[in-house]
MARNU-988535 format. One line per field, with one value per atom (N, C-alpha, C): y negated, x, z; atom name; residue number from 1; chain; residue in one letter. Coordinates in nm, 3 decimals. Layout:
residues N
py [Y ...]
px [X ...]
pz [Z ...]
atom [CA ...]
nr [NUM ...]
kette [A ...]
rest [a ...]
end
This chain:
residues 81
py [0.569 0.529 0.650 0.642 0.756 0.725 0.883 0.889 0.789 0.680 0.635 0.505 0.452 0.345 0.265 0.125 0.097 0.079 0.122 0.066 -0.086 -0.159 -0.286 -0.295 -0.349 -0.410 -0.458 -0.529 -0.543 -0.734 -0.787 -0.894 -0.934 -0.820 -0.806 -0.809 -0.720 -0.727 -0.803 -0.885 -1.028 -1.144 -1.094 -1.223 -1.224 -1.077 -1.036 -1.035 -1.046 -1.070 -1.226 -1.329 -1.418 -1.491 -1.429 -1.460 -1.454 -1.349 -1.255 -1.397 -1.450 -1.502 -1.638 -1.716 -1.801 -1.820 -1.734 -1.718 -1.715 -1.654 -1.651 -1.856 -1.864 -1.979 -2.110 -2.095 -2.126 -2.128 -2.019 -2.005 -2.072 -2.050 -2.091 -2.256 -2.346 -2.449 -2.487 -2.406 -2.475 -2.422 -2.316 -2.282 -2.334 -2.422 -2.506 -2.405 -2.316 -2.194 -2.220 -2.201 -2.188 -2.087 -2.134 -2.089 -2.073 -2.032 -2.049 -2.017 -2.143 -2.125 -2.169 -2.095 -2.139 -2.093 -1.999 -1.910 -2.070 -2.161 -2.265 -2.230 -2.277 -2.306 -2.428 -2.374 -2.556 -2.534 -2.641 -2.657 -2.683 -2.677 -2.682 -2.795 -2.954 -3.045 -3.059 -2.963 -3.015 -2.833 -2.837 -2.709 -2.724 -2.743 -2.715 -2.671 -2.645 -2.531 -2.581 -2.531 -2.544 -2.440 -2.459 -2.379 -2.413 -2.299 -2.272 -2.174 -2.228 -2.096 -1.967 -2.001 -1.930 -1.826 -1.877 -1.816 -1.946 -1.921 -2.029 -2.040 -2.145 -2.179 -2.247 -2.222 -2.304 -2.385 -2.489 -2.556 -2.566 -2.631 -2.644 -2.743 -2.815 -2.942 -2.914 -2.938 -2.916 -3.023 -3.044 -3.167 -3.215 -3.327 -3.415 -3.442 -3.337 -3.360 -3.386 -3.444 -3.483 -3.387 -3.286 -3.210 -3.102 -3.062 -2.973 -2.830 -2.715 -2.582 -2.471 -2.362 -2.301 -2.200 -2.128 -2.102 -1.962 -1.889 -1.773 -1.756 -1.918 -1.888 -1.925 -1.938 -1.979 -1.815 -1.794 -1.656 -1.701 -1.676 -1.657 -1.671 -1.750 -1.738 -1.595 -1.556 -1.378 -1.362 -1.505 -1.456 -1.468 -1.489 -1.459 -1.382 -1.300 -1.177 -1.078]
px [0.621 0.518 0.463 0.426 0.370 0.217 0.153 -0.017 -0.053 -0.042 -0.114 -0.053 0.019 0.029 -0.101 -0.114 -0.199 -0.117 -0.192 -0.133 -0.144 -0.066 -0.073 -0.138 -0.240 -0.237 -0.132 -0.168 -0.110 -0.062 -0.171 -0.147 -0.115 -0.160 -0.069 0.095 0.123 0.249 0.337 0.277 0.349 0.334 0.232 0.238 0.272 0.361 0.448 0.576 0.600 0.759 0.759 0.688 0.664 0.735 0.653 0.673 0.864 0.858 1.004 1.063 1.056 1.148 1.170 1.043 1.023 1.150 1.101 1.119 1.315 1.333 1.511 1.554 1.488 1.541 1.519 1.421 1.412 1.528 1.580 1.664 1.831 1.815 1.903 1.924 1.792 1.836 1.858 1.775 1.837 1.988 2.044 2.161 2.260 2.210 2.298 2.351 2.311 2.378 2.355 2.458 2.449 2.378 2.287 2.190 2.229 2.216 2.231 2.119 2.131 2.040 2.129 2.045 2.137 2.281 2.307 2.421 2.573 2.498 2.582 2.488 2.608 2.566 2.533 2.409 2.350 2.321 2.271 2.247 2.070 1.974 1.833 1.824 1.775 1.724 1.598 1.522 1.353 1.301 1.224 1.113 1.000 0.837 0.772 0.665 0.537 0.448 0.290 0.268 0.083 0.005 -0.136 -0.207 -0.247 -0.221 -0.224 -0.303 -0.463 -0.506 -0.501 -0.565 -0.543 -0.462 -0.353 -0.189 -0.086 -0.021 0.103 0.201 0.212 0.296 0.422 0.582 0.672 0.759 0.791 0.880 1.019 1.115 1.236 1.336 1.356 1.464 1.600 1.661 1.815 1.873 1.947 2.045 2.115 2.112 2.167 2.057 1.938 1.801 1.719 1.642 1.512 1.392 1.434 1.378 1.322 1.184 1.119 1.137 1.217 1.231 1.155 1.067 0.988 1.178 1.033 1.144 1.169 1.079 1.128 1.251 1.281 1.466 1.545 1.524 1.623 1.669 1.812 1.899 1.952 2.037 2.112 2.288 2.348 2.480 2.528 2.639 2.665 2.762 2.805 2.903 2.801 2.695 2.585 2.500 2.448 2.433 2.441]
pz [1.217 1.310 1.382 1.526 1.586 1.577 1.594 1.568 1.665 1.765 1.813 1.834 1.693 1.688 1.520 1.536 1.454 1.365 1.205 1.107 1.052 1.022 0.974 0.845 0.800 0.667 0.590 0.481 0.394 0.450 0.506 0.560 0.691 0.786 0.872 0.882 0.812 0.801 0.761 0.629 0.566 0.703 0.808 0.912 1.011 1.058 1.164 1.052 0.935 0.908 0.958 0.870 0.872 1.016 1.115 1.252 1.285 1.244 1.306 1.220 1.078 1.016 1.112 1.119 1.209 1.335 1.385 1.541 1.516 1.422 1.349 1.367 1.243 1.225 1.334 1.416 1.528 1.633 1.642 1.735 1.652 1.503 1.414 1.466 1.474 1.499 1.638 1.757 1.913 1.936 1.819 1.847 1.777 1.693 1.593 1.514 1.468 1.388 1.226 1.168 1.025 0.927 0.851 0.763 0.605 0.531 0.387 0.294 0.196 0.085 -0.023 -0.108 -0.235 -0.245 -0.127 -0.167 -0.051 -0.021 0.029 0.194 0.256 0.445 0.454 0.506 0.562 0.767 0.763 0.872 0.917 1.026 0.982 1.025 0.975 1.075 1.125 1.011 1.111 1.060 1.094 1.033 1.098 1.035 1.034 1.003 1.036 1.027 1.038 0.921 0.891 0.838 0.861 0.801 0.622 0.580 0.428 0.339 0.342 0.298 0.407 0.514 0.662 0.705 0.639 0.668 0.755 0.818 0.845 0.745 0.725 0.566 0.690 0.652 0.689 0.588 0.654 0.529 0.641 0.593 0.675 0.591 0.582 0.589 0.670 0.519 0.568 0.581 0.666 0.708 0.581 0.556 0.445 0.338 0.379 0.194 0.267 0.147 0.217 0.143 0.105 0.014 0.099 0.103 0.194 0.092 0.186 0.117 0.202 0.122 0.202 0.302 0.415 0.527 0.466 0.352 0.303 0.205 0.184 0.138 0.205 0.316 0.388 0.470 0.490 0.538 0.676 0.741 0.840 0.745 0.820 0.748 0.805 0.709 0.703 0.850 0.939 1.018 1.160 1.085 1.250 1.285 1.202 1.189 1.268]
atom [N CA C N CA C N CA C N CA C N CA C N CA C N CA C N CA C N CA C N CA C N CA C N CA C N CA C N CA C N CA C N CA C N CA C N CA C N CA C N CA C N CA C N CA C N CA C N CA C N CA C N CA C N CA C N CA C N CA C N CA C N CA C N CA C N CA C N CA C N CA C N CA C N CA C N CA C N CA C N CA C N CA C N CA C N CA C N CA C N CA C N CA C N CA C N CA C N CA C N CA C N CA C N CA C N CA C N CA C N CA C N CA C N CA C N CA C N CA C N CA C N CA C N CA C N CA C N CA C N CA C N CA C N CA C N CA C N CA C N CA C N CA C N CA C N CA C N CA C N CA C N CA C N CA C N CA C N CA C N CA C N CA C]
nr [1 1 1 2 2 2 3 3 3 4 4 4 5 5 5 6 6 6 7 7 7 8 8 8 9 9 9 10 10 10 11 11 11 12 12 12 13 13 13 14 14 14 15 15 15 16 16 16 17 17 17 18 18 18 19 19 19 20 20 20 21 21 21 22 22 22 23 23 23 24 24 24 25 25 25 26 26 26 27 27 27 28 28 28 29 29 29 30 30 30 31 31 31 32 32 32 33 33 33 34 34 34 35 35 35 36 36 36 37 37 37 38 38 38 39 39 39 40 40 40 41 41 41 42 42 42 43 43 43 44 44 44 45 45 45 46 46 46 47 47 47 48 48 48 49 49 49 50 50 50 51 51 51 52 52 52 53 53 53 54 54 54 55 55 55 56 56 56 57 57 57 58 58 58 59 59 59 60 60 60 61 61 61 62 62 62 63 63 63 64 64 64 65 65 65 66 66 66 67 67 67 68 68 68 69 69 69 70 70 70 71 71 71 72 72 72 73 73 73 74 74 74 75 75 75 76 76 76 77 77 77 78 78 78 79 79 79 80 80 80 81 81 81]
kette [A A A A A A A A A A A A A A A A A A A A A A A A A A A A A A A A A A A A A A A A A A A A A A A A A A A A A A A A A A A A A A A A A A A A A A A A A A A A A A A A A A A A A A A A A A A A A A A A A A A A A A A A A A A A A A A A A A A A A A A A A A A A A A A A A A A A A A A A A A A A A A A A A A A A A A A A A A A A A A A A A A A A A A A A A A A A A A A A A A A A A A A A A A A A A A A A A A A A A A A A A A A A A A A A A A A A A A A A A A A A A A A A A A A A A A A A A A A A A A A A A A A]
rest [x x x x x x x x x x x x x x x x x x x x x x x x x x x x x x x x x x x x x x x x x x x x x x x x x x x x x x x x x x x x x x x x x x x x x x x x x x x x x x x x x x x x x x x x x x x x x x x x x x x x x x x x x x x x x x x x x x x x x x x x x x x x x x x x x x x x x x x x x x x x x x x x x x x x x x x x x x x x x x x x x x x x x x x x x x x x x x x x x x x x x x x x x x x x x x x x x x x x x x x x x x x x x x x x x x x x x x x x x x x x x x x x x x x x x x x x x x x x x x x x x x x]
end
């Protein structure tokens, strides 16, 4: 970091990854791009986003479950990268 940039907190920073992860899987689904959890490729059908304890909490639903998984396990498949 240069002297005349700000330093982030501790919660700052968990809410600019947060964002960056977001903004990934986002583009994961208008691009129809493959994701993996659980070490398997899925696909995203829904993801969304609330307030949690005045943080943005994401969940994301994979095509075929109906099972809501937070968006911090969800990856990028390794050939999109």
């Amino acid at each position: 970091m240069g002297a005349n940039e700000p330093h982030l907190s501790v919660s700052q920073r968990a809410t600019a990854e947060a964002f960056t992860r977001d903004q990934m899987l986002l583009r994961a689904i208008y691009k129809a791009q493959r994701v993996m959890y659980e070490g398997k490729p899925c696909f995203i059908q829904q993801m969304q986003a609330g307030l949690s304890g005045g943080d943005v909490e994401t969940t994301v639903f994979l095509a075929g479950s109906s099972i809501p998984v937070p968006a911090s396990e969800i990856t990028l498949a390794p050939e999109i990268k």
